[in-house]
DOSE-869069 format. One record per residue (C-alpha): x, y, z; residue number from 1. Coordinates in nm, 4 decimals. Example, Ala and Ser with C-alpha at 12.3 -4.5 7.8 and 13.67 -1.06 7.14 Angstrom:
<pts>
<pt <1.2300, -0.4500, 0.7800>, 1>
<pt <1.3670, -0.1060, 0.7140>, 2>
</pts>
This chain:
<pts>
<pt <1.9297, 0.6731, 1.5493>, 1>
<pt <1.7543, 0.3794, 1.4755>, 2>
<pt <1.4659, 0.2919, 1.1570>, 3>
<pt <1.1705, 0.0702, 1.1814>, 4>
<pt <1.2315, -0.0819, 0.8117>, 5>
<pt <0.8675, -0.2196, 0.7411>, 6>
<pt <0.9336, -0.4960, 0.4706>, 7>
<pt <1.1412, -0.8487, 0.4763>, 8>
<pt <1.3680, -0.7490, 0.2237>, 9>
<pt <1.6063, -0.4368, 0.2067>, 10>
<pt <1.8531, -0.3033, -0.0376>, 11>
<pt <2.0942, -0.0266, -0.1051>, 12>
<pt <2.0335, 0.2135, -0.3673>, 13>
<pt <2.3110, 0.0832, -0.4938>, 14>
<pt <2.2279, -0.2407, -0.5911>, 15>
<pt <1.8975, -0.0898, -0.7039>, 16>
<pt <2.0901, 0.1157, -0.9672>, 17>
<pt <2.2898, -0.1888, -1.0639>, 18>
<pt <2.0443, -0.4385, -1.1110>, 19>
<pt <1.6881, -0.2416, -1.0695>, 20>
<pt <1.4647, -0.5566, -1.1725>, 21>
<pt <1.6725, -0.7670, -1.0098>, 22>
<pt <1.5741, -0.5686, -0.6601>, 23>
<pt <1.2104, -0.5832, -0.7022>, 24>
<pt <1.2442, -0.9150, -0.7698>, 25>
<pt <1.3992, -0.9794, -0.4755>, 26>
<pt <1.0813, -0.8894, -0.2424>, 27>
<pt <0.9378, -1.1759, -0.4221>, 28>
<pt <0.5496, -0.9836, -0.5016>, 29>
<pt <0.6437, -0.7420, -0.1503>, 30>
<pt <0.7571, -0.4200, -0.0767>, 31>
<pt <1.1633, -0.3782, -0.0860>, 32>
<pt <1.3090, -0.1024, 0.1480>, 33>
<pt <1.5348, 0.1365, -0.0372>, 34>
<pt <1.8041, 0.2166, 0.2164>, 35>
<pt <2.0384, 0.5355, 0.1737>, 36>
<pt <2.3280, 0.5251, 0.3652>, 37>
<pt <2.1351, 0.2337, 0.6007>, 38>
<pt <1.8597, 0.4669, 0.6555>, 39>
<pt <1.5152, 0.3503, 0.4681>, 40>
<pt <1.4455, 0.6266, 0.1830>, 41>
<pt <1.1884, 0.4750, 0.0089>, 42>
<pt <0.9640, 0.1332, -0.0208>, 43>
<pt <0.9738, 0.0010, -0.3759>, 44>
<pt <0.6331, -0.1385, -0.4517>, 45>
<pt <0.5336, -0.3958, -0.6984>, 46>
<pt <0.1954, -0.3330, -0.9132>, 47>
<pt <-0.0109, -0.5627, -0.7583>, 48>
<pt <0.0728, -0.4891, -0.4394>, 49>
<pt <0.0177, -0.1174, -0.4800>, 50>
<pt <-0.2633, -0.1903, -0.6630>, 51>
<pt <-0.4204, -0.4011, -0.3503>, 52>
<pt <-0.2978, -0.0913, -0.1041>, 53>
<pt <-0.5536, 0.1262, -0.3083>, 54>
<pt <-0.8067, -0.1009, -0.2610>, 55>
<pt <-0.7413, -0.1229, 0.0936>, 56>
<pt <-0.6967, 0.2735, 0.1140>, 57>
<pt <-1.0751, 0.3138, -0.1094>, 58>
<pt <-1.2488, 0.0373, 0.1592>, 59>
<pt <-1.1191, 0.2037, 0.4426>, 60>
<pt <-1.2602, 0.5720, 0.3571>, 61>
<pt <-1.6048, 0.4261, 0.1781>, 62>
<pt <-1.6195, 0.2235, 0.5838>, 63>
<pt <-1.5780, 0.6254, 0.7144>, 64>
<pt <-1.8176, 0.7528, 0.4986>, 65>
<pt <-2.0994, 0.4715, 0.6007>, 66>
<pt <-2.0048, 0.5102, 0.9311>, 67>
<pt <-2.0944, 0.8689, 0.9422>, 68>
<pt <-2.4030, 0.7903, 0.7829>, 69>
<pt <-2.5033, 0.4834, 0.9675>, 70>
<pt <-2.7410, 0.7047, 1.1962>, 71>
<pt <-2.9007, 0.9286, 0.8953>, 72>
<pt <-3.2100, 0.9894, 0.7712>, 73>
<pt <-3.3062, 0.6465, 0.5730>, 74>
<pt <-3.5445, 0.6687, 0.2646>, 75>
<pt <-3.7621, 0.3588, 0.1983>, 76>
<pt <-3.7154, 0.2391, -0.1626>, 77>
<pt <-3.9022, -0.0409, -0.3194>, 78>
<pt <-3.6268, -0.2802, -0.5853>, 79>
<pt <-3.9685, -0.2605, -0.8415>, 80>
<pt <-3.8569, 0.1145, -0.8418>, 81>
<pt <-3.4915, 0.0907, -0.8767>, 82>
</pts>
């Protein structure tokens, strides 16, 4: 069977037990594929990328939630009031 591994670096559990810094280093600020047994099991994720993911995760369900409000009653509002 084959795996779509979706990162540019890959690495055995293995060497992520031996040197586990060392591995995330590795993916130089992107994800690392964990492989067990040459099968992915898990991306490790640096923080800032996971913290960007989130962000890209929150934009994508606030752009649902205007969508489905695009066409919605409006209410006129003056910025004096605000």
């Amino acid at each position: 069977m084959t795996f779509q591994i979706l990162s540019k670096t890959a690495a055995s559990i293995t060497d992520l037990k031996r040197n586990p810094m060392g591995t995330v280093l590795e993916g130089q600020g992107d994800a690392v594929a964990i492989l067990n047994r040459n099968e992915p099991a898990f991306y490790c994720v640096p923080p800032a990328l996971y913290a960007r993911l989130l962000e890209l995760a929150e934009d994508a369900e606030l752009a649902q939630i205007a969508e489905t409000r695009k066409n919605g009653d409006t209410v006129e509002v003056s910025l004096d009031d605000l």
